[in-house]
PyMOL Python script that loads the backbone (N, CA, C, O; Angstrom):
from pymol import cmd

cmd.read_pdbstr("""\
ATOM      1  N   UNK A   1     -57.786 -27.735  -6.647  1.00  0.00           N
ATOM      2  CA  UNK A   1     -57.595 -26.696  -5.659  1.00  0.00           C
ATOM      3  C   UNK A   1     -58.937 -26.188  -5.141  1.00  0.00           C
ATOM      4  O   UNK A   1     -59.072 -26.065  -3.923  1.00  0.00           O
ATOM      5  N   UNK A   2     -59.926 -25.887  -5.953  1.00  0.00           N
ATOM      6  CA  UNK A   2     -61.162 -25.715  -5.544  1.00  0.00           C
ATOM      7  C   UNK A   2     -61.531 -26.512  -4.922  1.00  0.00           C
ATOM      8  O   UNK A   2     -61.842 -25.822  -3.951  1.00  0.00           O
ATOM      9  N   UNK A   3     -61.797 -27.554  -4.626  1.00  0.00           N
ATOM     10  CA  UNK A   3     -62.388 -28.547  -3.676  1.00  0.00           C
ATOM     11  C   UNK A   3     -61.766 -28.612  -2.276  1.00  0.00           C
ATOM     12  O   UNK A   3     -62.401 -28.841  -1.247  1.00  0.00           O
ATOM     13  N   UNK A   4     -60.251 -28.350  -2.374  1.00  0.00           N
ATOM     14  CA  UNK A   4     -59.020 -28.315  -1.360  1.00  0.00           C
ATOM     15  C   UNK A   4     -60.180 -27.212  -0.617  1.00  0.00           C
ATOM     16  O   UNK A   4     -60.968 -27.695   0.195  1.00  0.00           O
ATOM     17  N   UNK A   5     -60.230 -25.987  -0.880  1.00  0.00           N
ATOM     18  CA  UNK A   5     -60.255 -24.664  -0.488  1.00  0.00           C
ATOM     19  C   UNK A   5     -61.817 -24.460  -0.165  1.00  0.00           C
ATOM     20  O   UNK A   5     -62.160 -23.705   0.745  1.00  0.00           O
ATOM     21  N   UNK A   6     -62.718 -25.139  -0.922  1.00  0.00           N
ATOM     22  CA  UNK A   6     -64.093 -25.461  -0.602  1.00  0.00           C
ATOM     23  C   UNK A   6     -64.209 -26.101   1.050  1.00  0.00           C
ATOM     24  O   UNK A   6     -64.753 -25.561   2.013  1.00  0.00           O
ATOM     25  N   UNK A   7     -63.601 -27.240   0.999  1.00  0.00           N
ATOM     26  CA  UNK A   7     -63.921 -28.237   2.338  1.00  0.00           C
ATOM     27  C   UNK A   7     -63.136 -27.242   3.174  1.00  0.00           C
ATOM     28  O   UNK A   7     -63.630 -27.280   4.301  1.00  0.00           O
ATOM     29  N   UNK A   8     -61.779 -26.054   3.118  1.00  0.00           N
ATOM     30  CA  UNK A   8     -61.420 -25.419   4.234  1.00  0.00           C
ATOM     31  C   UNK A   8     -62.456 -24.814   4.808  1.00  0.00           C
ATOM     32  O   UNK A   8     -62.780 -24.977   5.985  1.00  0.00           O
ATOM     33  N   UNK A   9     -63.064 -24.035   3.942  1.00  0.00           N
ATOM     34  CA  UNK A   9     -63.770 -23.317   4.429  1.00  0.00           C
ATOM     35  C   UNK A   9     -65.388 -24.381   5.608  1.00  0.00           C
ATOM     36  O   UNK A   9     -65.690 -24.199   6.788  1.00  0.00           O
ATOM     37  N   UNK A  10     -65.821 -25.075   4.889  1.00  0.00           N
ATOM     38  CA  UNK A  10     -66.910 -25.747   5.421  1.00  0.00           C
ATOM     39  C   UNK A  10     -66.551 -26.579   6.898  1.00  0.00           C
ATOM     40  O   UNK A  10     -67.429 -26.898   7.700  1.00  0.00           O
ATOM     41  N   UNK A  11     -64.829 -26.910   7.121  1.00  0.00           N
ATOM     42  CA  UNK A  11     -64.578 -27.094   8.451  1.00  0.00           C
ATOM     43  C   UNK A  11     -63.348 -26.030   8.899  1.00  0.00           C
ATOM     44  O   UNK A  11     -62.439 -26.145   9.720  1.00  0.00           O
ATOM     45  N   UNK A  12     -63.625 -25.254   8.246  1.00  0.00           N
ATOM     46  CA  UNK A  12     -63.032 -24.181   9.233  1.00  0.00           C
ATOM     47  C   UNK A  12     -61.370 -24.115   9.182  1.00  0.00           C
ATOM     48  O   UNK A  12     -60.732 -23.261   9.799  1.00  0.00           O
ATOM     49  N   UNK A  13     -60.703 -25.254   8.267  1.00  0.00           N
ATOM     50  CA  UNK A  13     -59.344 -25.160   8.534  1.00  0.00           C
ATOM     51  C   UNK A  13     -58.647 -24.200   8.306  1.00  0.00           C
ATOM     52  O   UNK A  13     -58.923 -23.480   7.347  1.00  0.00           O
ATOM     53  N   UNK A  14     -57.388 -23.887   9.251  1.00  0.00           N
ATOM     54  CA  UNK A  14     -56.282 -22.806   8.478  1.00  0.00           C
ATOM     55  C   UNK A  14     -55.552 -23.739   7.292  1.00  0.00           C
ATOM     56  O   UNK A  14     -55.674 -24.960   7.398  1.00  0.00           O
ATOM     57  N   UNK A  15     -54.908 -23.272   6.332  1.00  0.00           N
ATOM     58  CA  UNK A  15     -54.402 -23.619   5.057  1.00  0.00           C
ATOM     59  C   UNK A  15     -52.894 -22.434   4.883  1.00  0.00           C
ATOM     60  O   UNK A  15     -53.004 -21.208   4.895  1.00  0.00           O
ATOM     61  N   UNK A  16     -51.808 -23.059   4.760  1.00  0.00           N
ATOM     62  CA  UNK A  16     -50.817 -22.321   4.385  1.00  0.00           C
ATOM     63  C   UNK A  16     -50.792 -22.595   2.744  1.00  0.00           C
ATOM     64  O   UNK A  16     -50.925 -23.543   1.970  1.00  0.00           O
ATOM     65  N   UNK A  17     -50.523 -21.079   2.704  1.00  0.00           N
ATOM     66  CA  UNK A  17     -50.260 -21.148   1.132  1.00  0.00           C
ATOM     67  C   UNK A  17     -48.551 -20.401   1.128  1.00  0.00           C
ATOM     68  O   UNK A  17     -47.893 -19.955   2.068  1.00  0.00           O
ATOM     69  N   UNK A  18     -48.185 -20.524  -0.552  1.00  0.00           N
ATOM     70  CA  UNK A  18     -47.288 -19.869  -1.229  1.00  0.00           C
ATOM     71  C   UNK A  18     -47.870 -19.017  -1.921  1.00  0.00           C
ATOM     72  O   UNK A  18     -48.623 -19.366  -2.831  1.00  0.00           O
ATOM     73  N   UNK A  19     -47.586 -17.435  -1.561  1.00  0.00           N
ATOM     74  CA  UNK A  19     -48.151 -16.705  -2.660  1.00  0.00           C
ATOM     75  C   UNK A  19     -47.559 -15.726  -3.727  1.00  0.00           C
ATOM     76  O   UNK A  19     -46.823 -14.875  -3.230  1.00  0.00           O
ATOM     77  N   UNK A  20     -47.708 -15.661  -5.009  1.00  0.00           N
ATOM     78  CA  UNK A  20     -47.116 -14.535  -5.183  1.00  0.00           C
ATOM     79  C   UNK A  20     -47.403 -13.335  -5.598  1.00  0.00           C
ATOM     80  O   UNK A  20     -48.086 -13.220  -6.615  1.00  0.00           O
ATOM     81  N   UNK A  21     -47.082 -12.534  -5.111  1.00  0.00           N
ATOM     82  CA  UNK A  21     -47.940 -10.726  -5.473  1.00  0.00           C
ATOM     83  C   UNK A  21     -47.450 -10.560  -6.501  1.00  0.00           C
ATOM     84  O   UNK A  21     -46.648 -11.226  -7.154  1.00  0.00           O
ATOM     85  N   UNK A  22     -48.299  -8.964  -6.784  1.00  0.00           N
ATOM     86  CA  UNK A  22     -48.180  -8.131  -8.137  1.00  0.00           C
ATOM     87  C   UNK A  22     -46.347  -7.646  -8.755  1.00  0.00           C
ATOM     88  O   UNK A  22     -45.948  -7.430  -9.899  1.00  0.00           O
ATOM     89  N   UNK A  23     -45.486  -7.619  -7.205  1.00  0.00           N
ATOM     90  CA  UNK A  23     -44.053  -7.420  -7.618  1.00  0.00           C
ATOM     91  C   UNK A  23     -43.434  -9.022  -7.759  1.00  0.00           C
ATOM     92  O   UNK A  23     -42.257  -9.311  -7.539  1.00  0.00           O
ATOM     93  N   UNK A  24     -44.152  -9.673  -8.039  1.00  0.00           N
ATOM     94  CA  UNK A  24     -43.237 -11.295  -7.728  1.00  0.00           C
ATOM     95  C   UNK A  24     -42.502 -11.706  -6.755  1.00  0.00           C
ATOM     96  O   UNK A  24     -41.347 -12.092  -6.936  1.00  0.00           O
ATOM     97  N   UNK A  25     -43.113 -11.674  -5.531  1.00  0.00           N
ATOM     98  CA  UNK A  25     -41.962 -11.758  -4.327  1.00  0.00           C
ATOM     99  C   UNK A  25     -42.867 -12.504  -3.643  1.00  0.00           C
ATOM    100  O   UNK A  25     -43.816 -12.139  -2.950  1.00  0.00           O
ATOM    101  N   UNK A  26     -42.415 -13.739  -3.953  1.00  0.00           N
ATOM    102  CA  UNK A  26     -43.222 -14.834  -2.853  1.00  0.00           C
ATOM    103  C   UNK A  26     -43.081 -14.731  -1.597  1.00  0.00           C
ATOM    104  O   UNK A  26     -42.069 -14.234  -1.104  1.00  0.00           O
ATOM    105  N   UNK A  27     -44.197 -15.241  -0.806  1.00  0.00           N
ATOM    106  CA  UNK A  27     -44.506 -14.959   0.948  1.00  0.00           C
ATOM    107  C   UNK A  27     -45.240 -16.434   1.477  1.00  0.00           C
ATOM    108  O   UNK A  27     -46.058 -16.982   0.738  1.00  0.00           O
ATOM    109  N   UNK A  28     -45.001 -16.826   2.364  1.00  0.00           N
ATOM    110  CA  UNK A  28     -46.107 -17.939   2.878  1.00  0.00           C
ATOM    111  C   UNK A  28     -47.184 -17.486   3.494  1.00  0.00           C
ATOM    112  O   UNK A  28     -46.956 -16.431   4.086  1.00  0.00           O
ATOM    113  N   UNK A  29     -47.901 -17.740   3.555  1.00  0.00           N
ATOM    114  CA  UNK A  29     -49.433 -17.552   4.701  1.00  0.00           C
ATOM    115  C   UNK A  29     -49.909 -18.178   4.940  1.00  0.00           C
ATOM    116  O   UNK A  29     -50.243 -19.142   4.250  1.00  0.00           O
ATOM    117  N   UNK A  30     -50.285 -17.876   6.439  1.00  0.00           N
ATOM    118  CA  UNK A  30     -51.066 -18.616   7.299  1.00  0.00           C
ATOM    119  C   UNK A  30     -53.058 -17.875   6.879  1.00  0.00           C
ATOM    120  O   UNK A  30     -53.373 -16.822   7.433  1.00  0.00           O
ATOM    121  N   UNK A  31     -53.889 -18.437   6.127  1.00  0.00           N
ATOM    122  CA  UNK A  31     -55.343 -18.026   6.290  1.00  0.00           C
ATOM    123  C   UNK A  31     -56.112 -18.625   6.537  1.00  0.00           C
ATOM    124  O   UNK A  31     -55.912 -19.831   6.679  1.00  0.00           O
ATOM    125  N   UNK A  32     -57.047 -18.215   6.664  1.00  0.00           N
ATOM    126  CA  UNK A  32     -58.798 -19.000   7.012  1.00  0.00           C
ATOM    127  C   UNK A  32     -59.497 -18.802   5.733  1.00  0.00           C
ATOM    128  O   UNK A  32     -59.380 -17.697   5.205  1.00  0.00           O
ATOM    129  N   UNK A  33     -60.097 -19.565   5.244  1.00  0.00           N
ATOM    130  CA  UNK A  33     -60.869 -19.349   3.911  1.00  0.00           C
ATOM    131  C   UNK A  33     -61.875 -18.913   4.186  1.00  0.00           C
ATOM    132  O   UNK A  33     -62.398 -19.599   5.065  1.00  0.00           O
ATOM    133  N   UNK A  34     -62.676 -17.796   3.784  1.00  0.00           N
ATOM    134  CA  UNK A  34     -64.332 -17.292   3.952  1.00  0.00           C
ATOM    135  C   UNK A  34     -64.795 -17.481   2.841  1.00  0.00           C
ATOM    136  O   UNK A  34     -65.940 -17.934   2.846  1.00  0.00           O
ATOM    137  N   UNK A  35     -64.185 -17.247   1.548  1.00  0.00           N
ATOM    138  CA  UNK A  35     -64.972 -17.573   0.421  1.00  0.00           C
ATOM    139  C   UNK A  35     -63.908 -17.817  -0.560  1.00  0.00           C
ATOM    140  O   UNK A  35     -62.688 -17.824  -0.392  1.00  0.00           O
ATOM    141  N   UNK A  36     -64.864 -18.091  -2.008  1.00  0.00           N
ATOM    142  CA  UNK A  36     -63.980 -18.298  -3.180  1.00  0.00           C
ATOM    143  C   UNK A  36     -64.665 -18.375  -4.121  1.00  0.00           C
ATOM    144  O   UNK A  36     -65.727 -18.998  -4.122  1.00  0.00           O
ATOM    145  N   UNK A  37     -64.084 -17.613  -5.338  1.00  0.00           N
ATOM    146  CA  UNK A  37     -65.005 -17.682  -6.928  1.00  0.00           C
ATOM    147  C   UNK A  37     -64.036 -18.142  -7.788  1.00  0.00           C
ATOM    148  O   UNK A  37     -63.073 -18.795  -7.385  1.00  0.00           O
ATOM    149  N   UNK A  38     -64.228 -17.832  -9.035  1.00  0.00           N
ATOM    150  CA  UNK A  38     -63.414 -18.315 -10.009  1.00  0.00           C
ATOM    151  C   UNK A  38     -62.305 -18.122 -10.398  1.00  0.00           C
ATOM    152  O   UNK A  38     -61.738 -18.742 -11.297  1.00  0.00           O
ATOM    153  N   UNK A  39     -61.783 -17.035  -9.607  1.00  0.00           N
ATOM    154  CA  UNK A  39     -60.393 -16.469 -10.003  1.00  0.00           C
ATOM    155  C   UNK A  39     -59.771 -15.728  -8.777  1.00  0.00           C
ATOM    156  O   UNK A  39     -58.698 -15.127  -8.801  1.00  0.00           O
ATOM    157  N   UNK A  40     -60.802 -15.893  -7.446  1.00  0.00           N
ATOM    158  CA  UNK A  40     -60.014 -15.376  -5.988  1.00  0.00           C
ATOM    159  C   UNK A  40     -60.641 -15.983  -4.843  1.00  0.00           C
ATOM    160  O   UNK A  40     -61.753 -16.510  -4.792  1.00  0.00           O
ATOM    161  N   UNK A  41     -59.680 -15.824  -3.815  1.00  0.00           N
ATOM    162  CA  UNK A  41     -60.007 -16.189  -2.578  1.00  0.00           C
ATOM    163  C   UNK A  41     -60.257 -15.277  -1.722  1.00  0.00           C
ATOM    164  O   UNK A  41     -59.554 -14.266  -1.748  1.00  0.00           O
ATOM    165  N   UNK A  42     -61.055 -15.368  -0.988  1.00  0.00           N
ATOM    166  CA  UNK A  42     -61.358 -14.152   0.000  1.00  0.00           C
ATOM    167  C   UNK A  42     -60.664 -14.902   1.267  1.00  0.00           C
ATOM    168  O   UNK A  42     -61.027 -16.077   1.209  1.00  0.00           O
ATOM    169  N   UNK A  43     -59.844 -14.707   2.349  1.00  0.00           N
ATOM    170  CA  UNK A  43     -59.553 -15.671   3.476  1.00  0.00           C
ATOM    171  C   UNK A  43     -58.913 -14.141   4.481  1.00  0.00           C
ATOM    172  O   UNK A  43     -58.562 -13.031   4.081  1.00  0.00           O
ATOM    173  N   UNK A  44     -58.986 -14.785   6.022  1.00  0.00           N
ATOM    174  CA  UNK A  44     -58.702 -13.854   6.967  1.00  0.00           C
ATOM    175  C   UNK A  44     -56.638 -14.155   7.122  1.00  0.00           C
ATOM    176  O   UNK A  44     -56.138 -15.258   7.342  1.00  0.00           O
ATOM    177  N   UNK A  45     -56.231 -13.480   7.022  1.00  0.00           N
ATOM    178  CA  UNK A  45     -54.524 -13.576   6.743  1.00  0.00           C
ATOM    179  C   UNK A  45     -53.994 -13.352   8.052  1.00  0.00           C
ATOM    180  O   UNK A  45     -53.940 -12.215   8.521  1.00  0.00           O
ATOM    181  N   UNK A  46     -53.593 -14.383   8.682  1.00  0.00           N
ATOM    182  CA  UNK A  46     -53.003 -13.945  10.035  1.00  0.00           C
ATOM    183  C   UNK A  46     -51.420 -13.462  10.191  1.00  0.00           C
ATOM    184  O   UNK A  46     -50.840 -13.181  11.240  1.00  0.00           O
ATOM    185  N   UNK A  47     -50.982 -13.450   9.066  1.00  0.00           N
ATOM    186  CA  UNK A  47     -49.811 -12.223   9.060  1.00  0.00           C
ATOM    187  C   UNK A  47     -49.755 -10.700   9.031  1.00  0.00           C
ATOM    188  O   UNK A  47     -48.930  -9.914   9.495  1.00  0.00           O
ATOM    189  N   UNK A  48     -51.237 -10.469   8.130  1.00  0.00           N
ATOM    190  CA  UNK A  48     -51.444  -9.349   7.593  1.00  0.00           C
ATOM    191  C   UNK A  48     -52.755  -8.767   8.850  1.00  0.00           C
ATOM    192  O   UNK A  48     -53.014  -7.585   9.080  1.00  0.00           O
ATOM    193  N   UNK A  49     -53.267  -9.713   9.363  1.00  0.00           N
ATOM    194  CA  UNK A  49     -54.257  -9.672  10.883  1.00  0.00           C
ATOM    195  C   UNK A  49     -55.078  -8.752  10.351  1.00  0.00           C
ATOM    196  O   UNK A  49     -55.287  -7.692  10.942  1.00  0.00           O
ATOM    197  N   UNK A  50     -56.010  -9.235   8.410  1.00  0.00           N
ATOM    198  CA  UNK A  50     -57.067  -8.764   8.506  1.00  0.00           C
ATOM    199  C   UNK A  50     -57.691  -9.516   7.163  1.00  0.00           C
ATOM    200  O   UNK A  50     -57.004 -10.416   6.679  1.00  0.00           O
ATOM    201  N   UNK A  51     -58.880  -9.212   6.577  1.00  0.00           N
ATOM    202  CA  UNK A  51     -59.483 -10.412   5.675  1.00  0.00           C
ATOM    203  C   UNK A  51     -58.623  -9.667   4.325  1.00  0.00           C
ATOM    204  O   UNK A  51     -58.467  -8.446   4.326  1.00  0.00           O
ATOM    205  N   UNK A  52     -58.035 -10.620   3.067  1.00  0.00           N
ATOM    206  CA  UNK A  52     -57.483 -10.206   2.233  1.00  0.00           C
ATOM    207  C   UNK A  52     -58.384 -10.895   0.737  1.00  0.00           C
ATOM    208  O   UNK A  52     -59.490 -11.435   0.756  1.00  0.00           O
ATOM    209  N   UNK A  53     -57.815 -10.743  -0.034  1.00  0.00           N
ATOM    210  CA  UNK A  53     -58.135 -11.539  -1.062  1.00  0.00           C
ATOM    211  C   UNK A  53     -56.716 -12.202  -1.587  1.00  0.00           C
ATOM    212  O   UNK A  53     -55.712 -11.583  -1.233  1.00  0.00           O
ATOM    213  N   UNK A  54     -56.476 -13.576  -2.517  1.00  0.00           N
ATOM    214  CA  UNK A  54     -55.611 -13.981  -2.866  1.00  0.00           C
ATOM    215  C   UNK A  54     -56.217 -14.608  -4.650  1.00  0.00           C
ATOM    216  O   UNK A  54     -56.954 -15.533  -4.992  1.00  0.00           O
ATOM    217  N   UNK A  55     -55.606 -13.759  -5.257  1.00  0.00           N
ATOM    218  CA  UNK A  55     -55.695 -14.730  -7.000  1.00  0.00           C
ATOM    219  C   UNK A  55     -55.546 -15.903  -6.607  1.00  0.00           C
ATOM    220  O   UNK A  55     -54.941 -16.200  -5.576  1.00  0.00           O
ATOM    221  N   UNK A  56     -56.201 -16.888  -7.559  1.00  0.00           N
ATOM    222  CA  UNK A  56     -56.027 -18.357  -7.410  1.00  0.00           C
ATOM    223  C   UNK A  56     -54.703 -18.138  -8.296  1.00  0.00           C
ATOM    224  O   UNK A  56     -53.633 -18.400  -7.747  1.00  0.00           O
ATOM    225  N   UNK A  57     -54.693 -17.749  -9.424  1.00  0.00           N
ATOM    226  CA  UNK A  57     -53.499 -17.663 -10.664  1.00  0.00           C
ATOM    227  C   UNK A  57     -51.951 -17.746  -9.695  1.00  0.00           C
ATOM    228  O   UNK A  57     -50.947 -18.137 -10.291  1.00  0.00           O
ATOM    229  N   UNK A  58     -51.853 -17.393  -8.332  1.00  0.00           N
ATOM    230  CA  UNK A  58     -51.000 -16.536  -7.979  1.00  0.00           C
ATOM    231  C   UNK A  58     -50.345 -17.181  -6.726  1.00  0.00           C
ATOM    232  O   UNK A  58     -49.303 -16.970  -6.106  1.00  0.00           O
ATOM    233  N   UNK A  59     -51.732 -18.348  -6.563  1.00  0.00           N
ATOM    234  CA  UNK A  59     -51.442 -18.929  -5.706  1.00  0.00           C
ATOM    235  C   UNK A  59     -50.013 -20.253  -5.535  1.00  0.00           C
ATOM    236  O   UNK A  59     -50.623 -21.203  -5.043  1.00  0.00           O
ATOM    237  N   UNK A  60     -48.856 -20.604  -5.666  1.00  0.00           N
ATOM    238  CA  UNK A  60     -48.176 -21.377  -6.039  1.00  0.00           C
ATOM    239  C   UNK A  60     -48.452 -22.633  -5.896  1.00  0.00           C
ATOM    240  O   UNK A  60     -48.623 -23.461  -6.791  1.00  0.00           O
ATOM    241  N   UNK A  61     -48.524 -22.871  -4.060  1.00  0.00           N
ATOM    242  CA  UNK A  61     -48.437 -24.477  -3.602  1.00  0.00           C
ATOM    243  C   UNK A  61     -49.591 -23.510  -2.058  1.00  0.00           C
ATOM    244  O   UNK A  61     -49.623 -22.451  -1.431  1.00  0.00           O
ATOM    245  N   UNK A  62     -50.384 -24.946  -2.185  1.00  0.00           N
ATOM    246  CA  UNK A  62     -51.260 -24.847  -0.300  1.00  0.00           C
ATOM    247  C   UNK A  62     -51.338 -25.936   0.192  1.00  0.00           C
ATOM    248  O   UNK A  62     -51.227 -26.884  -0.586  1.00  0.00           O
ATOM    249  N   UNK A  63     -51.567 -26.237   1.725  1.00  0.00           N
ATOM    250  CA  UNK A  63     -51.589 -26.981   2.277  1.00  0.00           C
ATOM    251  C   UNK A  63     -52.470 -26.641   3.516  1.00  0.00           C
ATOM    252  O   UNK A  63     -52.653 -25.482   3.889  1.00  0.00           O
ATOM    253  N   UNK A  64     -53.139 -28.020   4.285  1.00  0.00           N
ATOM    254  CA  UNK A  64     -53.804 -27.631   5.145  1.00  0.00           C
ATOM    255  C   UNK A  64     -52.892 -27.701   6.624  1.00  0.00           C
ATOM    256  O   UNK A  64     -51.823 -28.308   6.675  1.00  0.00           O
ATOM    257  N   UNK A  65     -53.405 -27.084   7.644  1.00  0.00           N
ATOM    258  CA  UNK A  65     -52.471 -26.713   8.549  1.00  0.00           C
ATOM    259  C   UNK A  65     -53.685 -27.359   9.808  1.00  0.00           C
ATOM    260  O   UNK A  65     -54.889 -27.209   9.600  1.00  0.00           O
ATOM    261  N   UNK A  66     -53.133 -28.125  11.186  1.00  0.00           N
ATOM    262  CA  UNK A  66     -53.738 -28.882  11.818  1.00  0.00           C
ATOM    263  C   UNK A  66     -53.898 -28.199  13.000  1.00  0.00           C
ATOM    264  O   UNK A  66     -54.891 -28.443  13.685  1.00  0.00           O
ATOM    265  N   UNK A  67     -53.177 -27.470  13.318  1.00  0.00           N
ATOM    266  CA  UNK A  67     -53.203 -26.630  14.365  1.00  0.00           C
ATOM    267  C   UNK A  67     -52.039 -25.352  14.870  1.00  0.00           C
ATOM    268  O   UNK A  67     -50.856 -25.624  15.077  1.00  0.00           O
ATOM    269  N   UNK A  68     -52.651 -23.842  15.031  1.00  0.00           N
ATOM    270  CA  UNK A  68     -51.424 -23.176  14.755  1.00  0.00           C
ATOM    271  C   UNK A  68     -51.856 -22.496  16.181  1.00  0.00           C
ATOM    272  O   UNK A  68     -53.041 -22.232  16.380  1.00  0.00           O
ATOM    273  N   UNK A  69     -50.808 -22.211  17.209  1.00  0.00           N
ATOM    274  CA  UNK A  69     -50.597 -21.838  18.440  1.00  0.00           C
ATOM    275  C   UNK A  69     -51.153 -20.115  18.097  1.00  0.00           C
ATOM    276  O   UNK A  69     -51.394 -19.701  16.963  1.00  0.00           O
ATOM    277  N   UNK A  70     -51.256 -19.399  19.207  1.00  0.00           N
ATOM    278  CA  UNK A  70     -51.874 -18.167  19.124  1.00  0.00           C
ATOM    279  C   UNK A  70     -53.243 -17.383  18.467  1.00  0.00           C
ATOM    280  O   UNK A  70     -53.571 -16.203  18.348  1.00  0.00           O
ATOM    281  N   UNK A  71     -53.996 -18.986  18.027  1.00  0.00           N
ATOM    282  CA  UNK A  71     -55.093 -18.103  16.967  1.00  0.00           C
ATOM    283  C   UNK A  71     -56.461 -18.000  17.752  1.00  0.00           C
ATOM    284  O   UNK A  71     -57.546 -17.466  17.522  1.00  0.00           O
ATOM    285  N   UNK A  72     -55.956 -18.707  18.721  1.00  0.00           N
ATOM    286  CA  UNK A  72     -57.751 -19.458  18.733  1.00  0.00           C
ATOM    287  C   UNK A  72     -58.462 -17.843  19.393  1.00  0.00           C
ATOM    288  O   UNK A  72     -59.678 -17.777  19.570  1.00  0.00           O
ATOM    289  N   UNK A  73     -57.586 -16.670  19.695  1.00  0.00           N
ATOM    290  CA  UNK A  73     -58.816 -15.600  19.898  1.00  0.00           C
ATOM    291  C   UNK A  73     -59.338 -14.929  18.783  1.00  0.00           C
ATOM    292  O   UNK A  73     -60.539 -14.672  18.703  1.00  0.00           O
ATOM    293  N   UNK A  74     -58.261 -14.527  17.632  1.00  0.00           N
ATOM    294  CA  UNK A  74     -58.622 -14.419  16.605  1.00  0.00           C
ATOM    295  C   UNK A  74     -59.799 -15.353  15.657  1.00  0.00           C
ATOM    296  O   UNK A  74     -60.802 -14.799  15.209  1.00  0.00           O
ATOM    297  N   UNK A  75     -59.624 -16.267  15.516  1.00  0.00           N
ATOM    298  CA  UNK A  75     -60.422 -18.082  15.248  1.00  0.00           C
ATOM    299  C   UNK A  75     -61.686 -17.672  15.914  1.00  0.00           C
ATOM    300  O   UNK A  75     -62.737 -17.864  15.301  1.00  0.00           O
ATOM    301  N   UNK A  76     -61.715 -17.032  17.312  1.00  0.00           N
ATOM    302  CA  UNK A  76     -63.376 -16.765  17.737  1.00  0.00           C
ATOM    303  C   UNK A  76     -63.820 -15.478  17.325  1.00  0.00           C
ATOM    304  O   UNK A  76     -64.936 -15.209  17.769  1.00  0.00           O
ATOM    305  N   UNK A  77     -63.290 -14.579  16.602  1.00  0.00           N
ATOM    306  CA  UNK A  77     -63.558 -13.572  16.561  1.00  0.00           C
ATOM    307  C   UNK A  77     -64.337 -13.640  14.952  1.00  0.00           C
ATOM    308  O   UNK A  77     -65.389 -13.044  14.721  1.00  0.00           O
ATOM    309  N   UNK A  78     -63.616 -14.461  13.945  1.00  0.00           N
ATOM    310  CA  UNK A  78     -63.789 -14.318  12.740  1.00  0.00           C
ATOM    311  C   UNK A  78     -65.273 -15.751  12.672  1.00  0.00           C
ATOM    312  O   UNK A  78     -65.981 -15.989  11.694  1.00  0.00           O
ATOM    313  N   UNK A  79     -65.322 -16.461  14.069  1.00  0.00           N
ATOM    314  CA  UNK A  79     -66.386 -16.899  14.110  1.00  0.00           C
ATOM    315  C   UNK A  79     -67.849 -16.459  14.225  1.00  0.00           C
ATOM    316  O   UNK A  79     -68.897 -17.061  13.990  1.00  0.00           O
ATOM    317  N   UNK A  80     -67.542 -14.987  14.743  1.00  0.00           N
ATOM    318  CA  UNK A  80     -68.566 -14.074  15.171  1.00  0.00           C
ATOM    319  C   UNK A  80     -69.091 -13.407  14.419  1.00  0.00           C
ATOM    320  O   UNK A  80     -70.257 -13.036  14.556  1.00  0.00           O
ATOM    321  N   UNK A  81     -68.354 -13.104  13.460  1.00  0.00           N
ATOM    322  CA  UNK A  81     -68.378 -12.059  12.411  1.00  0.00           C
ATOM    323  C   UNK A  81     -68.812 -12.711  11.371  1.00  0.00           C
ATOM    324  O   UNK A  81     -68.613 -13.910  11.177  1.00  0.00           O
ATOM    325  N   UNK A  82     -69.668 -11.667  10.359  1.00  0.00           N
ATOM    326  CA  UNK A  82     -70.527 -12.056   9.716  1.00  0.00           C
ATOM    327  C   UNK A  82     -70.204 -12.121   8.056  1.00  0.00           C
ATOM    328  O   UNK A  82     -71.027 -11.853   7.180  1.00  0.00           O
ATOM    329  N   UNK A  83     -69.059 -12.464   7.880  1.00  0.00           N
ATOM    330  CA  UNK A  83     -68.026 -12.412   6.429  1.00  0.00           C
ATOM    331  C   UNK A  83     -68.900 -12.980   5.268  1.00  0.00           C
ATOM    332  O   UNK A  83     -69.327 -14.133   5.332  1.00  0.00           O
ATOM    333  N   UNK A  84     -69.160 -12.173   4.214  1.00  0.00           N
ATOM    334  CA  UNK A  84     -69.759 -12.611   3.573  1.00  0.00           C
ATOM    335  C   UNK A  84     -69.014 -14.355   2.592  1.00  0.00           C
ATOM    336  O   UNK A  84     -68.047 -14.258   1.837  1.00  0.00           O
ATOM    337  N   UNK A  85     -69.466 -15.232   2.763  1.00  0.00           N
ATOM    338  CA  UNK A  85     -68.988 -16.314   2.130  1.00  0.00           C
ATOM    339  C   UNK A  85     -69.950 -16.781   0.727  1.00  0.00           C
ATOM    340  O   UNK A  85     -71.144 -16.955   0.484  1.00  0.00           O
ATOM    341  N   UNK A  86     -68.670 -16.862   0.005  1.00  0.00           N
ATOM    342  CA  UNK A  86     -69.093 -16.808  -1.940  1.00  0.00           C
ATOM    343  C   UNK A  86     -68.211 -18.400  -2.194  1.00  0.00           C
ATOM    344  O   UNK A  86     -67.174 -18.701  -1.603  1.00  0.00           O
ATOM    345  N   UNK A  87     -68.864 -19.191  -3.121  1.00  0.00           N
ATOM    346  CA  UNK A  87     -68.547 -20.286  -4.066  1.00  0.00           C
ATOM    347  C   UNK A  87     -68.555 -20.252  -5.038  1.00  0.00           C
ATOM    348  O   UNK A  87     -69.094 -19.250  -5.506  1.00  0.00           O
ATOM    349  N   UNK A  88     -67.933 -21.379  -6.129  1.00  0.00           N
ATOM    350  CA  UNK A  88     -68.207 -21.252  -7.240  1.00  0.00           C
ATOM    351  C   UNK A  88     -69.812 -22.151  -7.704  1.00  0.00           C
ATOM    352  O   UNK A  88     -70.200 -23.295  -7.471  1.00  0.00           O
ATOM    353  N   UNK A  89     -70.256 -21.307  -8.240  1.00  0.00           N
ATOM    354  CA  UNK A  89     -71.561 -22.169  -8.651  1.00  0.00           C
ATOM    355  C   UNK A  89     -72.001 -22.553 -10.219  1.00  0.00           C
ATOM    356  O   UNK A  89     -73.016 -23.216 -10.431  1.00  0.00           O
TER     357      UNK A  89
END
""", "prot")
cmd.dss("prot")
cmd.show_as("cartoon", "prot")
cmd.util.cbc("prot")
cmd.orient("prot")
């Protein structure tokens, strides 16, 4: 999964995940990866239309996504912006 979520970030892909929160109620998402450490993801959530964090623990199933209609102003915006981006090292 780290490597999956590494290369999103380095070309920029959106990635749908399965996630599940602190009440157990799984959700899909559409994000952008900005960073990632050992136990979270930092990514911009275009459901939630702002940068979130996601547990890896928590994460179920992801996939990469090839192209999603409505982003590309958002997509330039989070290009602009200066998000701090973290790896595992």
């Amino acid at each position: 999964m780290i490597g999956f979520l590494t290369n999103a970030i380095e070309q920029k892909n959106k990635v749908m995940i399965y996630y599940m929160d602190q009440d157990y109620n799984v959700t899909q998402r559409i994000i952008r990866v900005v960073g990632i450490d050992d136990k979270k993801i930092l990514g911009y959530c275009y459901y939630r239309k702002q940068v979130r964090s996601f547990k890896l623990e928590n994460i179920l199933s992801f996939g990469q996504l090839k192209e999603v209609r409505g982003h590309d102003e958002v997509d330039k915006k989070i290009n602009r912006t200066n998000l701090p981006i973290f790896t595992v090292g």
